[in-house]
C-alpha angles and dihedrals in degrees: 000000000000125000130193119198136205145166119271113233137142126109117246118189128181152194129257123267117256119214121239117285100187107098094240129134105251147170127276103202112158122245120253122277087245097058093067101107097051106180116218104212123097127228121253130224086255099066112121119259104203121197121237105188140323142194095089124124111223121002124196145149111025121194135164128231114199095186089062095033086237159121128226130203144170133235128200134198115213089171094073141056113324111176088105093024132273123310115250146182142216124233133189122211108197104193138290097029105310104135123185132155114254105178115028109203101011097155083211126144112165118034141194135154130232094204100269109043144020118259130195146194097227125199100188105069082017095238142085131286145197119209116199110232102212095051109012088240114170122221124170102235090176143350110154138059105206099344098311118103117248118239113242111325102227117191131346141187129195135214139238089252079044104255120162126218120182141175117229111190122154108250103109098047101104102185104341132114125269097229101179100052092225145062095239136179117230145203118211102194119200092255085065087253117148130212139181109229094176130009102164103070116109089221126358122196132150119053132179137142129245110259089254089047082234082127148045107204117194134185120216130197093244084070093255120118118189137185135239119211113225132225131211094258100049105266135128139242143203116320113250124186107245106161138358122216127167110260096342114210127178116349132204136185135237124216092255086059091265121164108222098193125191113228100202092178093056102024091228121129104230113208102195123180131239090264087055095252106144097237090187139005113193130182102242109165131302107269101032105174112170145353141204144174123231135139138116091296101016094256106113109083117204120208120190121210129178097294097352148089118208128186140201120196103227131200080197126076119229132201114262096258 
């Protein structure tokens, strides 16, 4: 494999976070303590994308670890077998440009962290996984919704009370049987107890919280992504449009509570304000598929496209996934 470095510059600015006007009843978790100093410009079409490395196949799913210092990525293999998805590998980037893989046949697509481990959205036993840090050990943490097994869990993201929301579309089921009838949306709440959010997207796929977790944003393959407002015990409720971008892929936040979309079709990062106004659109590379901040100080953002890895400098921090 062959990998090409470079430095990560470029400036990103952003606009506040606005509360829940819903009239809902939500959650009130803090910010991070890294999110203090939120900036309140917006990036331009002209930022520098700088690229990381290259020479992969398929990239997907980025997260940061700070425990580790690291990012954490998957990549998947389309050139091989498919019938259970395709294989696919995790790799690790230790700042500045140091790439190895961590976790070889991890049959992962989308990843976050709870703090303490590293959790995926895995196609290949259609559930969802936690892999230990300190030792890569595997463990099922879900794969049905009322006794039928999900498709191919695409992207998730987790809460600060450790809920879990994933997308389940159907794009990495190979041969087998869609037992659910549906490409659905889910909340994994911390009893172990599963809910469908949305069962009526044709195919769901990013998935990340607002910076307050007032909302549940999710991208879906007609271009629309909507928000679900979220409850203080976790639940969701009606969808509402909130954005449209052609052919939306993974999402991530900012620190201000915006919404950072992947536009695959075009290959252009969207950052849309709370209000849903698009701030910035930058060309990014065709395929772009997700997008995460980490960092010392969660200001580099990492954008992963087809065989590549991208990077913006940012002066706003941004959530882990």
């Amino acid at each position: 494999m062959k990998f090409v470095y470079s430095a990560i510059f470029t400036s990103l600015l952003l606009t506040a976070c606005q509360p829940n006007s819903s009239g809902s009843k939500t959650t009130s978790s803090s910010l991070p303590s890294y999110c203090a100093d939120a900036a309140s410009q917006t990036i331009t079409s002209q930022s520098i994308v700088n690229l990381v490395a290259e020479g992969f196949v398929f990239l997907e799913g980025p997260v940061w670890i700070e425990s580790l210092n690291s990012f954490f990525f998957s990549e998947m293999d389309f050139n091989g077998p498919q019938d259970n998805g395709p294989r696919s590998v995790i790799h690790r980037l230790t700042l500045p440009a140091q790439i190895n893989v961590f976790i070889d046949n991890a049959g992962s697509n989308g990843l976050a962290t709870d703090g303490k481990d590293l959790l995926a959205t895995t196609h290949d036993d259609q559930g969802l996984t936690r892999y230990s840090l300190p030792n890569k050990d595997r463990t099922e943490v879900l794969d049905n919704y009322q006794g039928k097994q999900f498709n191919s869990p695409n992207d998730l993201a987790i809460s600060a009370r450790g809920d879990i929301y994933f997308s389940d579309p159907d794009w990495q089921l190979g041969s087998r049987e869609n037992q659910t009838g549906m490409t659905g949306v889910y909340h994994f709440n911390v009893k172990g107890d599963v809910a469908l959010v949305d069962g009526s997207l044709r195919k769901p796929n990013g998935v990340t919280l607002s910076a307050n977790q007032h909302y549940l944003y999710v991208g879906d393959v007609d271009g629309k992504i909507g928000r679900y407002p979220i409850n203080t015990n976790g639940s969701t409720g009606q969808r509402e449009a909130f954005a449209e971008v052609e052919g939306p892929d993974g999402m991530g936040m900012d620190c201000a509570g915006n919404l950072y979309a992947t536009s695959h079709a075009a290959g252009q990062l969207h950052v849309i304000s709370p209000q849903g106004l698009t701030l910035a659109l930058i060309d990014i590379a065709p395929q772009l598929t997700n997008i995460a901040f980490g960092g010392p100080e969660h200001k580099t953002i990492l954008l992963t496209a087809g065989g590549k890895l991208f990077s913006i400098d940012s002066p706003i921090a941004g959530l882990p996934y």
